[in-house]
MARTI-256186 format. One record per residue: x negated, y negated, z of N, C-alpha, C in turn; chain; residue number from 0. Coordinates in pm, whole numbers. Atoms other than C-alpha are relative to their C-alpha. Layout:
+--------+--------+--------+--------+--------+--------+--------+--------+--------+------+-----+
!    n_u !    n_v !    n_w !   ca_u !   ca_v !   ca_w !    c_u !    c_v !    c_w ! unit ! pos !
+--------+--------+--------+--------+--------+--------+--------+--------+--------+------+-----+
!      X !      Y !      Z !      X !      Y !      Z !      X !      Y !      Z !    A ! NUM !
...
+--------+--------+--------+--------+--------+--------+--------+--------+--------+------+-----+
This chain:
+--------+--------+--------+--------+--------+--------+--------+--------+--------+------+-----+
!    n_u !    n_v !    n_w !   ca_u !   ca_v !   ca_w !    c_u !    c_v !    c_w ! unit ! pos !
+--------+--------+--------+--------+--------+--------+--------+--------+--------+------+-----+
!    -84 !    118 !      0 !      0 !      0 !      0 !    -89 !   -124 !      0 !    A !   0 !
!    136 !    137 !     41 !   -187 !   -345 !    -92 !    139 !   -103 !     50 !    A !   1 !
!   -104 !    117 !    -45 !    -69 !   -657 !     89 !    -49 !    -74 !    -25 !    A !   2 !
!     32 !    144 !     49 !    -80 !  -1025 !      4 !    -88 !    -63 !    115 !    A !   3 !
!     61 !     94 !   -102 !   -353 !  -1181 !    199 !    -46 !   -140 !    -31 !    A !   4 !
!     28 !    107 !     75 !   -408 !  -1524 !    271 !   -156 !    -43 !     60 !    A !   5 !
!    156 !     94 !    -35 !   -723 !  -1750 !    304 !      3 !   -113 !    -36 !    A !   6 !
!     60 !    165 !     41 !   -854 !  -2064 !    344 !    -55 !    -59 !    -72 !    A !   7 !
!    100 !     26 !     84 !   -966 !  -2265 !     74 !    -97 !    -97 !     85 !    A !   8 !
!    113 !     93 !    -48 !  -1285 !  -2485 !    111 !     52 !   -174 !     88 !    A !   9 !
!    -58 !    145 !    -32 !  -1218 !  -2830 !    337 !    -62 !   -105 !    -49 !    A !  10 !
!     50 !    142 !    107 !  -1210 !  -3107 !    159 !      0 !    -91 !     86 !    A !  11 !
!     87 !    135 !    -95 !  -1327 !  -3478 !    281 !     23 !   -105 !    -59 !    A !  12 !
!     -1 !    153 !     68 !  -1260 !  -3832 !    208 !    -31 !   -123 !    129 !    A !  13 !
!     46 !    105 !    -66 !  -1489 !  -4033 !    368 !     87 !   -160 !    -11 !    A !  14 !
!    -46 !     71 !    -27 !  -1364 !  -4379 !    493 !     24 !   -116 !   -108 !    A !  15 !
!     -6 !    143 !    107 !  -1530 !  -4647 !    234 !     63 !     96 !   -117 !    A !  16 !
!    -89 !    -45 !    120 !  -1327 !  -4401 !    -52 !    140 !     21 !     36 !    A !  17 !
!   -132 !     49 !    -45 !   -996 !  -4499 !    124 !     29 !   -144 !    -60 !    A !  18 !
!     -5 !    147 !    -17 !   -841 !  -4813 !    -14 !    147 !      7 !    -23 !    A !  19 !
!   -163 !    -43 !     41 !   -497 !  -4889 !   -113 !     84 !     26 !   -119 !    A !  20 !
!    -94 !    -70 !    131 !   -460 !  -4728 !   -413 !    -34 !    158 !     25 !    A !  21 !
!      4 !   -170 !    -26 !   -444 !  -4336 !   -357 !   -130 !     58 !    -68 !    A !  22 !
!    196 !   -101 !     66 !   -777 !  -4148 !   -412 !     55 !    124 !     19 !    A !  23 !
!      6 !   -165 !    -19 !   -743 !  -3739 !   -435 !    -93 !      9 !    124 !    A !  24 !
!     63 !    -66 !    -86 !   -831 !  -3531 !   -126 !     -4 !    112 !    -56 !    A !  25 !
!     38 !   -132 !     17 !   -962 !  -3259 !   -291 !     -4 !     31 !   -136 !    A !  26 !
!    -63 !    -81 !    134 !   -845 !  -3038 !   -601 !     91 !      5 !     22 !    A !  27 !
!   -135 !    -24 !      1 !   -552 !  -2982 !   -722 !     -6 !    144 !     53 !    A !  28 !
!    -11 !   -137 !    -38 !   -400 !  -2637 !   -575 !    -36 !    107 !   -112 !    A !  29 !
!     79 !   -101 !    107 !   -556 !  -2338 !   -765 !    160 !    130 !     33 !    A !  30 !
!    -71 !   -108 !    -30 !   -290 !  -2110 !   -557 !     40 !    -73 !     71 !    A !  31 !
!   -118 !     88 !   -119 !     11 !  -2146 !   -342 !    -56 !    -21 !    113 !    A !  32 !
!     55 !     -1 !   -211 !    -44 !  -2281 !    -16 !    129 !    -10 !     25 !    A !  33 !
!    -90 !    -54 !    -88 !    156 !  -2155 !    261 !     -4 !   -180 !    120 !    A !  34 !
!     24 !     87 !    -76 !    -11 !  -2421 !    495 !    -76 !    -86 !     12 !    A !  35 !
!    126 !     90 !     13 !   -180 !  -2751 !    502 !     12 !    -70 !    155 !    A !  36 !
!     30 !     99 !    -47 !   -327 !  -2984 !    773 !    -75 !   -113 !    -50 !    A !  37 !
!    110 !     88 !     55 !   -480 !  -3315 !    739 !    -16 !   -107 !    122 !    A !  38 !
!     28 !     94 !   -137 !   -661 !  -3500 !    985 !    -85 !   -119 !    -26 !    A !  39 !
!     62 !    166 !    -22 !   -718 !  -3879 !   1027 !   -110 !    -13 !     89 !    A !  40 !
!    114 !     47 !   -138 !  -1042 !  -3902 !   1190 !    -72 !   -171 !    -40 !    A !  41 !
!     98 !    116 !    -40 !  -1097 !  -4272 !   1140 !    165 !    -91 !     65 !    A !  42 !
!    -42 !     66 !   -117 !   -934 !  -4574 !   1320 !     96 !    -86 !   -115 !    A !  43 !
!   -112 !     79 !    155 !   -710 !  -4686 !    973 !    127 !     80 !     31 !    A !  44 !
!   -130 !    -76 !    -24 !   -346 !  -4559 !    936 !     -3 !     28 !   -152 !    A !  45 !
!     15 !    -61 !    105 !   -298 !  -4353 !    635 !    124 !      1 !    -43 !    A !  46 !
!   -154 !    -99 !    109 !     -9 !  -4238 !    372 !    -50 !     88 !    -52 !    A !  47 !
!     89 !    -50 !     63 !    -87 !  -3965 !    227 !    158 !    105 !   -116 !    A !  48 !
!    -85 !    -69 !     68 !    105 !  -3777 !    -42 !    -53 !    133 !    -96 !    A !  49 !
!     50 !   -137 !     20 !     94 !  -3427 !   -213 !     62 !      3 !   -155 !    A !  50 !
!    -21 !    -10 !    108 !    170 !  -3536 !   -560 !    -93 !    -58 !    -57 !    A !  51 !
!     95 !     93 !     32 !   -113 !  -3711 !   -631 !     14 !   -162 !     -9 !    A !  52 !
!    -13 !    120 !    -43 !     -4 !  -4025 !   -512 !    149 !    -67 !    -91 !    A !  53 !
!    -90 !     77 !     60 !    283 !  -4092 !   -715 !    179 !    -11 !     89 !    A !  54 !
!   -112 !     75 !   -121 !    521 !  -4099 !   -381 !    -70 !     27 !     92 !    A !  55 !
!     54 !     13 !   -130 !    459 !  -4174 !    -53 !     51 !    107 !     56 !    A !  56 !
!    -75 !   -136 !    -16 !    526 !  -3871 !    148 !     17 !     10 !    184 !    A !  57 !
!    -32 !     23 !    -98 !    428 !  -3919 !    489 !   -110 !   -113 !     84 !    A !  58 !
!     54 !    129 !    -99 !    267 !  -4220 !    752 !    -76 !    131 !     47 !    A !  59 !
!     82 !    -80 !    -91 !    -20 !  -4062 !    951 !   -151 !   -117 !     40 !    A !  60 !
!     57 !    139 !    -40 !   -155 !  -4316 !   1210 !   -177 !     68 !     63 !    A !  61 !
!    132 !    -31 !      3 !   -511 !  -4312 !   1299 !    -17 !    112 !    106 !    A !  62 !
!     56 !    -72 !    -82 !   -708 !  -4058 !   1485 !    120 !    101 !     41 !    A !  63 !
!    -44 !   -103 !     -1 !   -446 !  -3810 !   1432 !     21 !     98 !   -121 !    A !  64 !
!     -7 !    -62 !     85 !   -312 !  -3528 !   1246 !    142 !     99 !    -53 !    A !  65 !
!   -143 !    -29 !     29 !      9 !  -3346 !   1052 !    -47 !    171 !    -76 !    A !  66 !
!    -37 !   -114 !     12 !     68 !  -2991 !   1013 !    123 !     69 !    -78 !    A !  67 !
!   -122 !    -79 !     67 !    305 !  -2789 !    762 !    -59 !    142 !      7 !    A !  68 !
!    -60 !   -129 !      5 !    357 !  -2428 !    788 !    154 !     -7 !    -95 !    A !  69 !
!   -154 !    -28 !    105 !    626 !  -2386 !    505 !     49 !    109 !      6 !    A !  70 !
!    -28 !   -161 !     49 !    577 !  -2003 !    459 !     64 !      9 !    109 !    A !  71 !
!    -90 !    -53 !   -104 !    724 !  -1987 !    799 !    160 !    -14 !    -32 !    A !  72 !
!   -135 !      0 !     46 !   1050 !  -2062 !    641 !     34 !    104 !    -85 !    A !  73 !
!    -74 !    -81 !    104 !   1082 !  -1804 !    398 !    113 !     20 !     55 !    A !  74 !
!    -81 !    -95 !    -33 !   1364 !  -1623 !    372 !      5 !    138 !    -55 !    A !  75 !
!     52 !   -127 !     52 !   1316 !  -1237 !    339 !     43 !     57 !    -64 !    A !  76 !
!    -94 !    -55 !     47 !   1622 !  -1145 !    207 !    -35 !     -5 !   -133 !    A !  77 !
!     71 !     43 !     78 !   1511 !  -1343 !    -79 !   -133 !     32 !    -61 !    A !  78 !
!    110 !     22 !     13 !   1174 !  -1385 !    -77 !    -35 !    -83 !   -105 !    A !  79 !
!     32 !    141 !     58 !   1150 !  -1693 !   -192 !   -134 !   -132 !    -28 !    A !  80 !
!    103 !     61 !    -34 !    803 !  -1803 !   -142 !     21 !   -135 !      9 !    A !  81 !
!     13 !    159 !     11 !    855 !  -2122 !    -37 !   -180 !    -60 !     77 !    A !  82 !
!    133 !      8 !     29 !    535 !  -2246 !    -66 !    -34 !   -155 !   -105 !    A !  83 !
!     71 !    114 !    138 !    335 !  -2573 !   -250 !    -88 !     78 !   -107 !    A !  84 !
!     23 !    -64 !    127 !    281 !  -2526 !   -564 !   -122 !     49 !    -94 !    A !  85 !
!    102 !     74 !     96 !      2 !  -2490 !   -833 !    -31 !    -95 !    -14 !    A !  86 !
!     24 !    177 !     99 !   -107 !  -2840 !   -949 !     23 !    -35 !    110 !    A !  87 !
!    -80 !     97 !   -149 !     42 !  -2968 !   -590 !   -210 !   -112 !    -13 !    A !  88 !
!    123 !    132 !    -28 !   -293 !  -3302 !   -569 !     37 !    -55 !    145 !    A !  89 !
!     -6 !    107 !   -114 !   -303 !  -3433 !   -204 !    -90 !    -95 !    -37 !    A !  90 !
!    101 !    168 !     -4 !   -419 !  -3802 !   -214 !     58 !    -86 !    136 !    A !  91 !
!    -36 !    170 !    -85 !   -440 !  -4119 !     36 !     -6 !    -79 !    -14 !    A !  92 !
!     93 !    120 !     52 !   -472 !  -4411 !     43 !     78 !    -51 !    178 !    A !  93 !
!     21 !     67 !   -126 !   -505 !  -4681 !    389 !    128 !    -94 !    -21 !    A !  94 !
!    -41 !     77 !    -37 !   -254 !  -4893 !    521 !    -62 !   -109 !    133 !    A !  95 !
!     92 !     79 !     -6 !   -489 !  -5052 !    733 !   -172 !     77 !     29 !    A !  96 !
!    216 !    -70 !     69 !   -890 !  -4988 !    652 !    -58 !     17 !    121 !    A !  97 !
!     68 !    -51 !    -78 !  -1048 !  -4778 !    809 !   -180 !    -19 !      5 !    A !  98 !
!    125 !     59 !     24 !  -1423 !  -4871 !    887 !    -86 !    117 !     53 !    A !  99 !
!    125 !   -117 !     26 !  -1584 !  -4504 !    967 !    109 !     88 !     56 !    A ! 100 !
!    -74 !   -114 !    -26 !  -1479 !  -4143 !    984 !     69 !     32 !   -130 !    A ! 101 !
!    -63 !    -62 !    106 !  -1296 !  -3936 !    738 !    139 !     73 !     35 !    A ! 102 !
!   -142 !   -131 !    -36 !   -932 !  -3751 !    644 !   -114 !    128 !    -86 !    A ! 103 !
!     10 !   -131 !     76 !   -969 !  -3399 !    603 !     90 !     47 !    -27 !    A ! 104 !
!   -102 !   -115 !     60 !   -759 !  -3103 !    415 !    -22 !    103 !     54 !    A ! 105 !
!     24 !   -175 !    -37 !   -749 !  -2750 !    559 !    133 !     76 !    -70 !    A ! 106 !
!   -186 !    -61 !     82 !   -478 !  -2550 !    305 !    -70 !    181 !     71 !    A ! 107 !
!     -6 !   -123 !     43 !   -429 !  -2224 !    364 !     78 !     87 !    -73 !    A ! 108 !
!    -47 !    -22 !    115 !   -312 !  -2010 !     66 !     -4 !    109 !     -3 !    A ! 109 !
+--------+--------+--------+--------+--------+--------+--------+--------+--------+------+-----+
């Protein structure tokens, strides 16, 4: 019997001075579904950050913290619906106010 395992891709990084207020990519685009992303604000700016590659705002994330999705925990089995982000899914940010050191990170797992 062979089961679907997942793994972490590589964490991506967007140092502070490549924050401004036009959306920069955190990362690659998704290669494979992710089940689960974090992303953590480690500088002293407030962020937006969105998972289309910037072409909506998606969610506020104020400094020196961080936001968590677990999606796959929603499936439904009956189904099996992978609910899941997609292929192509681009996380980007950009600052609502500038951050002057530290970085966001990505952690997907897929």
């Amino acid at each position: 019997m062979t089961a679907a395992l997942a793994s972490f891709r590589a964490l991506s990084s967007l140092a502070f001075g490549s924050i401004s207020g036009t959306y920069a990519n955190l990362g690659t685009a998704l290669t494979r579904p992710a089940r689960a992303f974090k992303i953590t604000n480690n500088t002293e700016g407030d962020i937006i950050y969105s998972t289309n590659g910037g072409t909506t705002d998606h969610d506020f994330l104020p400094a020196g913290s961080f936001v968590l999705w677990d999606v796959q925990s929603n499936i439904n089995p009956q189904f099996d619906d992978k609910f899941v982000f997609p292929i192509g899914a681009q996380f980007a940010v950009r600052q609502v106010t500038a951050p002057v050191s530290g970085a966001v990170y990505l952690t997907v797992l897929q």
